[in-house]
N, CA and C atoms as an extended XYZ file, in Angstrom:
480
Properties=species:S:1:pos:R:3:atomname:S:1:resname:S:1:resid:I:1 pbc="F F F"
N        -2.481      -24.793      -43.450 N   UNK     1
C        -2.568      -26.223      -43.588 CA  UNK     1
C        -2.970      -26.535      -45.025 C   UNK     1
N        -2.409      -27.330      -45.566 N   UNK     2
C        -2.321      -27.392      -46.887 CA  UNK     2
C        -3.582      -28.612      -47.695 C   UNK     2
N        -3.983      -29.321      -46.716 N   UNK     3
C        -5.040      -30.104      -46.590 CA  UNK     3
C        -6.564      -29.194      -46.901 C   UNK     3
N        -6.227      -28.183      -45.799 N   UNK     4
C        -7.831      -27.426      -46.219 CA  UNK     4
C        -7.485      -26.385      -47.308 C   UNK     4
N        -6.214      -26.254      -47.447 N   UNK     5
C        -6.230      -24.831      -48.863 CA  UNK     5
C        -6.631      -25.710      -49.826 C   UNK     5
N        -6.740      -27.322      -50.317 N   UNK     6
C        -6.822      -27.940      -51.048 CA  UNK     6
C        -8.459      -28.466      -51.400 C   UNK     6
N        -8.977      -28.271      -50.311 N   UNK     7
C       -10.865      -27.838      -50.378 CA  UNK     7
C       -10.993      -29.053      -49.742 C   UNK     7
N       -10.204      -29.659      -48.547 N   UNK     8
C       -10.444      -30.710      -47.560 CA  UNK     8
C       -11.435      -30.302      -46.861 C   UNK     8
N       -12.596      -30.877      -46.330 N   UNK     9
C       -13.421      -30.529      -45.053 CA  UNK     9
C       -12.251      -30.304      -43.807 C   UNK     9
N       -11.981      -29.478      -42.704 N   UNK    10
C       -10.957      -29.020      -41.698 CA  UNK    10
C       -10.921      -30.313      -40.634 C   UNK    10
N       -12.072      -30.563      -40.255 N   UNK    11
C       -12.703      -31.947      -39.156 CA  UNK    11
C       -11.308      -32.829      -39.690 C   UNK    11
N       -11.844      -33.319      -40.891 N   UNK    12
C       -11.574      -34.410      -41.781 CA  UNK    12
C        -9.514      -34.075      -41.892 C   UNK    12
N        -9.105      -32.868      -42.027 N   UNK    13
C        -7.846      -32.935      -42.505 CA  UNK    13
C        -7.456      -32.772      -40.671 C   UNK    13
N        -8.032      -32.502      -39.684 N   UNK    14
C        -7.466      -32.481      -38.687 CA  UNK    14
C        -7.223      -33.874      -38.233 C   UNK    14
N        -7.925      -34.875      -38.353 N   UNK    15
C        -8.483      -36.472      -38.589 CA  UNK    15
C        -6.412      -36.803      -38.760 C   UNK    15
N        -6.490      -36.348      -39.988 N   UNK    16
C        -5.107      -36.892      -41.013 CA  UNK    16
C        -3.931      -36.608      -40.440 C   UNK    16
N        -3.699      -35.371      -40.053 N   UNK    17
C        -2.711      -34.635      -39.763 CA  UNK    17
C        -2.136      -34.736      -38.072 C   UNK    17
N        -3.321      -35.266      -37.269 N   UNK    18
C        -3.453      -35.726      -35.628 CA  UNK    18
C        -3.358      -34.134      -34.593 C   UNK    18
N        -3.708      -33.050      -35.810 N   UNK    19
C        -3.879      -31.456      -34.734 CA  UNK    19
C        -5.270      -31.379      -34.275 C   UNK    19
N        -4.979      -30.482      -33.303 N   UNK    20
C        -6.341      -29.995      -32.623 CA  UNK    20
C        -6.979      -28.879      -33.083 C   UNK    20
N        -8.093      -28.896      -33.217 N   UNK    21
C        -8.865      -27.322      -33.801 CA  UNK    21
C        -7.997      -26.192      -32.562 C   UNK    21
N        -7.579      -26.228      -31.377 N   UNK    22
C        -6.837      -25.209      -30.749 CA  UNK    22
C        -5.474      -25.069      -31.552 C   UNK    22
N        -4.502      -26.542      -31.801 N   UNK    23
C        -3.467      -26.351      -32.062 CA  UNK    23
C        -3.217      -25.431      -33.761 C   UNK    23
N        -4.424      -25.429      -34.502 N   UNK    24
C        -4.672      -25.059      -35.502 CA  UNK    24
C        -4.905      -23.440      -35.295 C   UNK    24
N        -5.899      -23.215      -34.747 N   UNK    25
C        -5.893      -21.797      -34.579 CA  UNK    25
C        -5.177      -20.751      -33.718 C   UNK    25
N        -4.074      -21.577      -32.982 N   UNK    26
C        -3.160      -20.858      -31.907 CA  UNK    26
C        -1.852      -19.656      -32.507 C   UNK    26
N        -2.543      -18.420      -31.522 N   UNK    27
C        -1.140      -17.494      -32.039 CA  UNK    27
C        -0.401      -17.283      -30.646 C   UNK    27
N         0.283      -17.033      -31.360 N   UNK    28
C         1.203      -17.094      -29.908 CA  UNK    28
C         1.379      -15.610      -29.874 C   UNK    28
N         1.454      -15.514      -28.163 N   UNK    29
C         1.924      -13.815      -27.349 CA  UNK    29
C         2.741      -13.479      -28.005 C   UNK    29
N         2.571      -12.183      -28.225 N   UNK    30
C         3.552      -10.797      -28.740 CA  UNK    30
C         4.268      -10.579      -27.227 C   UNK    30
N         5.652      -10.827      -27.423 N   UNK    31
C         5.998      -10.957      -26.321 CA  UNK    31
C         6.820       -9.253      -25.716 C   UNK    31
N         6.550       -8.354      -26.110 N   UNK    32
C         6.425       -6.928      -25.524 CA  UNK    32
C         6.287       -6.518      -24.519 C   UNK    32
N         6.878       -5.639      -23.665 N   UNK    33
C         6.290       -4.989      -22.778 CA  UNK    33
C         4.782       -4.277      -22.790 C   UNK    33
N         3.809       -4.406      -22.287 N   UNK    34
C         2.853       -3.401      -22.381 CA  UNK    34
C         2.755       -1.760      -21.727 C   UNK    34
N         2.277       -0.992      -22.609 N   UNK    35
C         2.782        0.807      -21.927 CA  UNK    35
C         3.890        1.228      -22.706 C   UNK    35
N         3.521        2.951      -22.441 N   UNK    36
C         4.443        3.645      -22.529 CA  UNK    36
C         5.675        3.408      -22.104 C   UNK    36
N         6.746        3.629      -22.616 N   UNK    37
C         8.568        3.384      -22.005 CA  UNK    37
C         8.667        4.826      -20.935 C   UNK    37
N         9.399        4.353      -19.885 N   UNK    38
C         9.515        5.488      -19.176 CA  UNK    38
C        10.188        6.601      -19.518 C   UNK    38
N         9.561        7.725      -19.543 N   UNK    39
C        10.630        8.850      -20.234 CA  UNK    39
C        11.933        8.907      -19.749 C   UNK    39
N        13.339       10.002      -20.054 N   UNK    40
C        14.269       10.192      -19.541 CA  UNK    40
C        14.153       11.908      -19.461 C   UNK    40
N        13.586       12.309      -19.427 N   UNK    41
C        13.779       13.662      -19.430 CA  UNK    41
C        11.909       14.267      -18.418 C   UNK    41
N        12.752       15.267      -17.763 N   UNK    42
C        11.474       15.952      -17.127 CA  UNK    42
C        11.394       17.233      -17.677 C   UNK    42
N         9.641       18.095      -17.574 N   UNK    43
C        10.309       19.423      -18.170 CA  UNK    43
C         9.916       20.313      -16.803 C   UNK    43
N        10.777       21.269      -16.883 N   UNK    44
C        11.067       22.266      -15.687 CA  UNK    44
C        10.591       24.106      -15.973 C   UNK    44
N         9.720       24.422      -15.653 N   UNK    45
C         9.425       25.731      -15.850 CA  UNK    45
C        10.618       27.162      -14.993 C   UNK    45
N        11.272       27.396      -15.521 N   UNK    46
C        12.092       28.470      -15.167 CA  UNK    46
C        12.409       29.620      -15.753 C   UNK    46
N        12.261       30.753      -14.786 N   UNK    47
C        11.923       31.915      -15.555 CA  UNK    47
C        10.633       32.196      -16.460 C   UNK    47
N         9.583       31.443      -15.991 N   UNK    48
C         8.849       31.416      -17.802 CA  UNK    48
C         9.203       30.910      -19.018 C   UNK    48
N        10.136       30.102      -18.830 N   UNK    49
C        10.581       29.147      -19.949 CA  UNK    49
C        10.341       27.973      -19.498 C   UNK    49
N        10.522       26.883      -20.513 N   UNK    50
C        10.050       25.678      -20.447 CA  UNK    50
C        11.927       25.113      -20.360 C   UNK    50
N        12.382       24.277      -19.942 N   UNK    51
C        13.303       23.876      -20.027 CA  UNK    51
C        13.229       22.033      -19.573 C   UNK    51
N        13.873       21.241      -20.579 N   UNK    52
C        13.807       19.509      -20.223 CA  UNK    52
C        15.242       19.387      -19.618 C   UNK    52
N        14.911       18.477      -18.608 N   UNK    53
C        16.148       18.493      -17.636 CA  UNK    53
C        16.177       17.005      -17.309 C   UNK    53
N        17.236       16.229      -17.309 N   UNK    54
C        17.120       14.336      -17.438 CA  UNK    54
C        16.541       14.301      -15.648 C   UNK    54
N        16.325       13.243      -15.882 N   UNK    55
C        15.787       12.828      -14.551 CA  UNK    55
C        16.657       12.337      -13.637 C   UNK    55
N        18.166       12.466      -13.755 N   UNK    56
C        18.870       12.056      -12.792 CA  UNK    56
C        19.090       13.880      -12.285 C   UNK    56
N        18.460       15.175      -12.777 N   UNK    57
C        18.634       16.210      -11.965 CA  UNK    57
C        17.319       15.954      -11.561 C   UNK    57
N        16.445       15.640      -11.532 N   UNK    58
C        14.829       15.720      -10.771 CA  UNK    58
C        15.448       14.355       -9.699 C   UNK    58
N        16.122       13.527       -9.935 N   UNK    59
C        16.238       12.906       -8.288 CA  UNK    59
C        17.400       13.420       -7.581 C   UNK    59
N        18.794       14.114       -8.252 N   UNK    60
C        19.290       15.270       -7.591 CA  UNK    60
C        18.287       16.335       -6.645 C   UNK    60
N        17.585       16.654       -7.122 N   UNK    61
C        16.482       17.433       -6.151 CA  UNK    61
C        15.815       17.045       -5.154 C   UNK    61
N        15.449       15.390       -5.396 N   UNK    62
C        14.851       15.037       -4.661 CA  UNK    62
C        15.642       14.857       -3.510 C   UNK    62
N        16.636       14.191       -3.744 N   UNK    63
C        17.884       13.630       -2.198 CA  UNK    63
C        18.209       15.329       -2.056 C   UNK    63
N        18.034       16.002       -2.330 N   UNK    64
C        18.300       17.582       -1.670 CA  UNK    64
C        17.232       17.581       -1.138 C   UNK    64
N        16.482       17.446       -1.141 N   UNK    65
C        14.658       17.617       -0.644 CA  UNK    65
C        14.908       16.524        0.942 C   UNK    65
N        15.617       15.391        1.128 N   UNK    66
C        15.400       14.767        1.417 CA  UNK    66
C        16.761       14.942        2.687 C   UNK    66
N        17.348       15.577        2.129 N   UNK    67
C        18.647       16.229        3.574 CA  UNK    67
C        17.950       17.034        4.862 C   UNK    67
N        16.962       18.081        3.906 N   UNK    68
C        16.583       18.687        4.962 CA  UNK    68
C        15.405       17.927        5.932 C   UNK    68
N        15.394       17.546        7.238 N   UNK    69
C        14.902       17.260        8.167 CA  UNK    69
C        13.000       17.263        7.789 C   UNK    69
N        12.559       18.123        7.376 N   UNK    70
C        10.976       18.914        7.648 CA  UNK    70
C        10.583       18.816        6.189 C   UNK    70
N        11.844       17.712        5.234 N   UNK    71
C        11.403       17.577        4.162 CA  UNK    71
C        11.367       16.374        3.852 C   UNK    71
N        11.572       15.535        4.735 N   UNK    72
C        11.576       14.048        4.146 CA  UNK    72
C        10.376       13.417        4.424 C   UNK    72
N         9.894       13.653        2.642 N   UNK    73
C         8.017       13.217        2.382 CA  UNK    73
C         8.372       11.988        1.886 C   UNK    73
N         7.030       11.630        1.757 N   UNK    74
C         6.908       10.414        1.373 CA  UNK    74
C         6.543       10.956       -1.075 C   UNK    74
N         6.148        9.972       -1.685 N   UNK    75
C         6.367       10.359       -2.943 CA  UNK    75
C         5.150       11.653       -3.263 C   UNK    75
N         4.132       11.134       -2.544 N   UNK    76
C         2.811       12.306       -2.751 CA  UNK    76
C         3.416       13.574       -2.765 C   UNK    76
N         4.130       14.062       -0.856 N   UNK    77
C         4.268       15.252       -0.874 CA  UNK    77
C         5.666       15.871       -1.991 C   UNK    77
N         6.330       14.383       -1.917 N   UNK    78
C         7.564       15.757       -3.239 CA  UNK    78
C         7.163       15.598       -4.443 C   UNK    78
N         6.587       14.945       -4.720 N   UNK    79
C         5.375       15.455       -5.985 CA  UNK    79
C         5.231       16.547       -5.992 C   UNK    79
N         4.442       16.958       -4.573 N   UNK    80
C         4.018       18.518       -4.396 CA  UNK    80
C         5.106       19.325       -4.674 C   UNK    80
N         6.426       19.089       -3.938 N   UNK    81
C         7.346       19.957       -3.753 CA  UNK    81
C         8.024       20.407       -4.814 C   UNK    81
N         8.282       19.258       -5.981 N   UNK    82
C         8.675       19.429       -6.589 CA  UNK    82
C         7.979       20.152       -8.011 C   UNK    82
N         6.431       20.293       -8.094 N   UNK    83
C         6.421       21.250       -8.667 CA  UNK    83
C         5.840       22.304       -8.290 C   UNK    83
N         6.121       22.637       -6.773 N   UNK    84
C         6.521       23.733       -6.468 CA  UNK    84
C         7.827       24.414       -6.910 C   UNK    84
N         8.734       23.693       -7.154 N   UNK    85
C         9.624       24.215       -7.684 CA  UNK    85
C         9.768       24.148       -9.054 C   UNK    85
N         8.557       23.203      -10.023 N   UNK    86
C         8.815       24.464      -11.212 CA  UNK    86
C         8.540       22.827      -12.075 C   UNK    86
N         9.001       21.908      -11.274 N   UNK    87
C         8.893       20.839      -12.281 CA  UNK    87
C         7.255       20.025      -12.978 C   UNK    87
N         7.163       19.771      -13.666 N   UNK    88
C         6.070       18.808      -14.729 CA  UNK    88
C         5.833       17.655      -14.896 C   UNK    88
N         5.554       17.151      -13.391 N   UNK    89
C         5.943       15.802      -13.048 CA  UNK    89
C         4.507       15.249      -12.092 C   UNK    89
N         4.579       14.183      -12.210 N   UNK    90
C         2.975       13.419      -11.726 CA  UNK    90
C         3.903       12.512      -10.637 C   UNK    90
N         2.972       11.892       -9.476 N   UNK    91
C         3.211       11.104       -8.352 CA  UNK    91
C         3.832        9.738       -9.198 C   UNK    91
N         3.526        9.333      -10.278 N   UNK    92
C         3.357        7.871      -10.753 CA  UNK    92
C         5.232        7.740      -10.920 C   UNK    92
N         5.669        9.250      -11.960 N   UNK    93
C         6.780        9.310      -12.279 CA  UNK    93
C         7.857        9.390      -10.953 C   UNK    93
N         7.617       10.204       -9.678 N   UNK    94
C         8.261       10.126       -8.690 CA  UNK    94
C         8.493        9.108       -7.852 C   UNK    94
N         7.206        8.483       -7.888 N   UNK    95
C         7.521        7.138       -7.423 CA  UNK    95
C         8.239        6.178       -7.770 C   UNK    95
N         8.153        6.062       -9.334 N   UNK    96
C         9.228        4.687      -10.160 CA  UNK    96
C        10.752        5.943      -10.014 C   UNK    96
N        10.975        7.273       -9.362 N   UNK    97
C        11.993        7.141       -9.314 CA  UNK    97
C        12.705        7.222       -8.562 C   UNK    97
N        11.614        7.492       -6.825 N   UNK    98
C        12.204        7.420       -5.857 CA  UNK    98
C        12.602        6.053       -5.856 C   UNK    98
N        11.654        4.889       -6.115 N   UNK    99
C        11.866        3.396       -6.173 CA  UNK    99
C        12.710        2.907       -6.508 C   UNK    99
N        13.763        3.487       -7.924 N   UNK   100
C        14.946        3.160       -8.695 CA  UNK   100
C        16.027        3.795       -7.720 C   UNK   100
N        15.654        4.346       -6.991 N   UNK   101
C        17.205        5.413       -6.094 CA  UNK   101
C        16.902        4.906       -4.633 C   UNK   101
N        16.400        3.552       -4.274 N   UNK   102
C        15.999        3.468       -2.498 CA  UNK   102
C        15.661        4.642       -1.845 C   UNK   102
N        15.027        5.701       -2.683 N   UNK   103
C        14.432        6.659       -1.451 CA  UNK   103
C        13.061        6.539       -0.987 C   UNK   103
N        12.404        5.830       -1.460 N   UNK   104
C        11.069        5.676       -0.508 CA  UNK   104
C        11.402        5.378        0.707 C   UNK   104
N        10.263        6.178        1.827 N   UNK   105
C        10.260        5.938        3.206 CA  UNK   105
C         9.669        4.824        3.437 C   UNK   105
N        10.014        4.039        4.450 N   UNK   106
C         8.851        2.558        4.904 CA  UNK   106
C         8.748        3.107        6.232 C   UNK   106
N         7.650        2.928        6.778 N   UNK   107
C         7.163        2.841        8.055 CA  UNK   107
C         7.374        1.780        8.714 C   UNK   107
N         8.440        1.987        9.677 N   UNK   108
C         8.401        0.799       10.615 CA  UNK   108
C         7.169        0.489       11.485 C   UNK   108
N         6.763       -0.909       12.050 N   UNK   109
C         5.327       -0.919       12.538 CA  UNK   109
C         6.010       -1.313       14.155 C   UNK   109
N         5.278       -0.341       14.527 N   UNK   110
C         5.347       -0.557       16.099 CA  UNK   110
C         4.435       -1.582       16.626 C   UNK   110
N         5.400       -2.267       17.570 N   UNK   111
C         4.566       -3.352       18.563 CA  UNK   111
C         3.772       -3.552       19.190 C   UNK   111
N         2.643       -3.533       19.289 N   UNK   112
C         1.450       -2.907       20.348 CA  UNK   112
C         1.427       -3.756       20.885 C   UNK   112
N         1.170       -2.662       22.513 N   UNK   113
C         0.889       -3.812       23.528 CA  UNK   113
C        -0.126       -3.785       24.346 C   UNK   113
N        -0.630       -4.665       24.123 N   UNK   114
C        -2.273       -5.105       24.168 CA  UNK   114
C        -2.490       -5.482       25.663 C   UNK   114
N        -3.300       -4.792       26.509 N   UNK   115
C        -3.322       -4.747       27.857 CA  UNK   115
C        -3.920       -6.439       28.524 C   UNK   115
N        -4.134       -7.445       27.429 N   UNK   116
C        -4.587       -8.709       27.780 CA  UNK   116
C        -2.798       -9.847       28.308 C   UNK   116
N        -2.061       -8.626       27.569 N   UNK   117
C        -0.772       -9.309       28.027 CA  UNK   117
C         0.041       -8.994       28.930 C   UNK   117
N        -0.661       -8.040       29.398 N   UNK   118
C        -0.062       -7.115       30.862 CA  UNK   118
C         0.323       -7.953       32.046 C   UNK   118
N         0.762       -7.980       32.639 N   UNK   119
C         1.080       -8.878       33.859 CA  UNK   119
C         0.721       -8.143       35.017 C   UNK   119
N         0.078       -8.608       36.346 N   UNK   120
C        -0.034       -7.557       37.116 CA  UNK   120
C         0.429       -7.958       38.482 C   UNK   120
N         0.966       -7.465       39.131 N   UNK   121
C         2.067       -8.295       40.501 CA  UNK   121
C         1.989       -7.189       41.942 C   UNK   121
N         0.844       -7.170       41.714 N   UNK   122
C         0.966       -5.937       43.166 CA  UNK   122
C         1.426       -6.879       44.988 C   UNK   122
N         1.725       -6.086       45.408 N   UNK   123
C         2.413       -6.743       46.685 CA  UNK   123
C         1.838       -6.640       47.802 C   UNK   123
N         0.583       -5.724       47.835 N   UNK   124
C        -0.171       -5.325       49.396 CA  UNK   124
C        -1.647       -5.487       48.608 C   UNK   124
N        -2.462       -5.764       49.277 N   UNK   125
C        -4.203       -5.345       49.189 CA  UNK   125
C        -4.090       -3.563       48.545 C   UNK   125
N        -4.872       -3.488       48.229 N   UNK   126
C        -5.715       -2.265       47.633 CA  UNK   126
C        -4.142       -1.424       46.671 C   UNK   126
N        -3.189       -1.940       46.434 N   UNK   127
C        -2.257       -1.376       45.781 CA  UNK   127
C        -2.548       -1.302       44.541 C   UNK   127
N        -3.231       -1.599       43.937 N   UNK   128
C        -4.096       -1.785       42.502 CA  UNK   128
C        -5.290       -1.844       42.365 C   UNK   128
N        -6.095       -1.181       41.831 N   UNK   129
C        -7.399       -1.732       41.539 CA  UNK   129
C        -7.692       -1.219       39.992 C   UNK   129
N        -9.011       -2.294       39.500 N   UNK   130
C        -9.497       -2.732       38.443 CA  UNK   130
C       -11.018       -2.175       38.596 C   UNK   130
N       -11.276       -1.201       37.169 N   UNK   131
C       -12.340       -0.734       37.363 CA  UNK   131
C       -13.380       -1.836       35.566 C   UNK   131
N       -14.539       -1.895       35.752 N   UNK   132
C       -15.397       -2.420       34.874 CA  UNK   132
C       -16.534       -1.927       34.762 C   UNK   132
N       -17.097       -1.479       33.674 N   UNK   133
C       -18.376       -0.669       33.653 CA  UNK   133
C       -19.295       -1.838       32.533 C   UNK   133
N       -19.996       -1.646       32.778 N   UNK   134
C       -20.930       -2.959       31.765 CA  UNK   134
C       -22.597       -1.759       32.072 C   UNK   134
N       -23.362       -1.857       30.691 N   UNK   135
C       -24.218       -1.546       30.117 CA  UNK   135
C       -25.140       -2.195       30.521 C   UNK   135
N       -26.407       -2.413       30.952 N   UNK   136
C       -27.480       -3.524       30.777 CA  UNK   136
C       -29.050       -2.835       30.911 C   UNK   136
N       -29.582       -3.499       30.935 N   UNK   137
C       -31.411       -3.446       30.679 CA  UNK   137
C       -31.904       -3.766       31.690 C   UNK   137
N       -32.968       -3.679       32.734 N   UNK   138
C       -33.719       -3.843       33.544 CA  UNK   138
C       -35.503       -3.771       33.145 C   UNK   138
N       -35.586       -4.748       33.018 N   UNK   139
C       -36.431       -4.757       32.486 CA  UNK   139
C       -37.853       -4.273       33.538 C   UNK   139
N       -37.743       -4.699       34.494 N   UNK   140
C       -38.607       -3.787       35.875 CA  UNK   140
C       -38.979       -2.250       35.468 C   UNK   140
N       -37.551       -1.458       35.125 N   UNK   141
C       -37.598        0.213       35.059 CA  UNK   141
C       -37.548       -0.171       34.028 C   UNK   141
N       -37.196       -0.910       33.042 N   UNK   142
C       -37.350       -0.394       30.907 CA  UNK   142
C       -36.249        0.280       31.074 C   UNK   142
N       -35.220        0.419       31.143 N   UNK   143
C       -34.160        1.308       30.687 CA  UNK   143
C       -33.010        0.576       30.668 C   UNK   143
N       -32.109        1.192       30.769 N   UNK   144
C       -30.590        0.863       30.485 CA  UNK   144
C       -29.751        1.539       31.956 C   UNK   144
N       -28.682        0.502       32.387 N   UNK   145
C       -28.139        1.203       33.391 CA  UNK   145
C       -26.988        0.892       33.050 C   UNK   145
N       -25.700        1.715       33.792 N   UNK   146
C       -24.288        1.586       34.471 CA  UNK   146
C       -23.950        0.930       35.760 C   UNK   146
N       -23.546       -0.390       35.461 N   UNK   147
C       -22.816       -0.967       36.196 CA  UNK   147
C       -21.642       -0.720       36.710 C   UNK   147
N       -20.603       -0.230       37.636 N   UNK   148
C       -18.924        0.198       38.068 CA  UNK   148
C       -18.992       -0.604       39.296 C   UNK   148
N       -18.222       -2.159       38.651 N   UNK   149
C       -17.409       -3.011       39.838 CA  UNK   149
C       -16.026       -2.291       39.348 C   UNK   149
N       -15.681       -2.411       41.178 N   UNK   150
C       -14.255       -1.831       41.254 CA  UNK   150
C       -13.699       -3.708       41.709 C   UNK   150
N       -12.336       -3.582       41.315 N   UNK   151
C       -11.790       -5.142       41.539 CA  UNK   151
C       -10.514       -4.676       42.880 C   UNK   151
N       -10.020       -5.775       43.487 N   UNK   152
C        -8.529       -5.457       43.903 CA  UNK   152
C        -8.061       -6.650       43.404 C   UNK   152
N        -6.724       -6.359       42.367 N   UNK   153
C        -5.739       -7.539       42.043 CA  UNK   153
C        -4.948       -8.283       42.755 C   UNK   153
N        -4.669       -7.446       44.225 N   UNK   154
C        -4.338       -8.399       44.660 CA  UNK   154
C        -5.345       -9.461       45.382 C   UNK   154
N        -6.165       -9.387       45.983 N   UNK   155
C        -7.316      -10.262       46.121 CA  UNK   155
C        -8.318      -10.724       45.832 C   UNK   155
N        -8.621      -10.182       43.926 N   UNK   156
C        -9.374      -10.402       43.462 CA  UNK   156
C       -10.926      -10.288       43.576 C   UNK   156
N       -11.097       -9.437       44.673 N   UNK   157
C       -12.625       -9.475       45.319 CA  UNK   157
C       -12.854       -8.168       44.578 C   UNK   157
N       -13.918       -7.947       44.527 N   UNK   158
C       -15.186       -7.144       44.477 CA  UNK   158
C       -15.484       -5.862       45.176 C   UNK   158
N       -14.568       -4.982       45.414 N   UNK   159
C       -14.815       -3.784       46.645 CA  UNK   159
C       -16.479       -3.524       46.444 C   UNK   159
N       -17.053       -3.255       47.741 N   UNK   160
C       -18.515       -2.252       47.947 CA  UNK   160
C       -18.352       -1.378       48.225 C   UNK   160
């Protein structure tokens, strides 16, 4: 601002000019990715040599890993597997590349069924029964006892 290179008080040339002490000192985002770029190459120990091999043969391995039945892990275990077989590779990297190739597994979530939604339709007396145990205190003896009402659904009573 050419006001204060000129030995203006800043207040005073902000006054003139109609900026804000923010609009004055504002830099704007470096607009970059943040991090390392993902490599293209993995390195592979074979024979006792070091050998770099692109990463479209480390997910070749993986969808081979992933044919056989007793091998289809999730990213942790072919992490493992894979440097079991020799490769120099961390979970973080297998993951962004199972992720780039749709091979991550998802767990489908099973439906649970919650015995409050059970329906119960018995057709004779005593064809069902309902057992309940409840905890309590007696304060007479000081202790704690077991309660076991037995129910019948179809008549709802109380067996003795």
């Amino acid at each position: 601002m050419r006001y204060v290179a000129l030995g203006m008080v800043r207040d005073r040339a902000f006054e003139l000019t109609g900026i804000t002490r923010h609009q004055f000192y504002y830099k704007p985002l470096k607009r970059k990715k943040r991090g390392k770029k993902p490599s293209k190459e993995t390195i592979r120990i074979k024979n006792e040599q070091l050998k770099s091999c692109p990463n479209a043969q480390v997910v070749g391995h993986i969808e081979h890993n992933h044919l056989d039945p007793d091998l289809t892990y999730g990213y942790r275990r072919m992490t493992a597997q894979l440097q079991i077989e020799g490769f120099q590779i961390n979970h973080k990297k297998v993951y962004r590349l199972m992720q780039e190739n749709q091979l991550l597994l998802t767990k489908e979530r099973v439906k649970k069924n919650y015995a409050k939604y059970r329906i119960l339709t018995p057709s004779i007396p005593l064809e069902m029964l309902e057992m309940d145990i409840k905890f309590v205190w007696i304060e007479q003896q000081r202790r704690h006892v077991f309660i076991l009402t037995v129910l019948d659904v179809f008549t709802r009573t109380a067996l003795e």
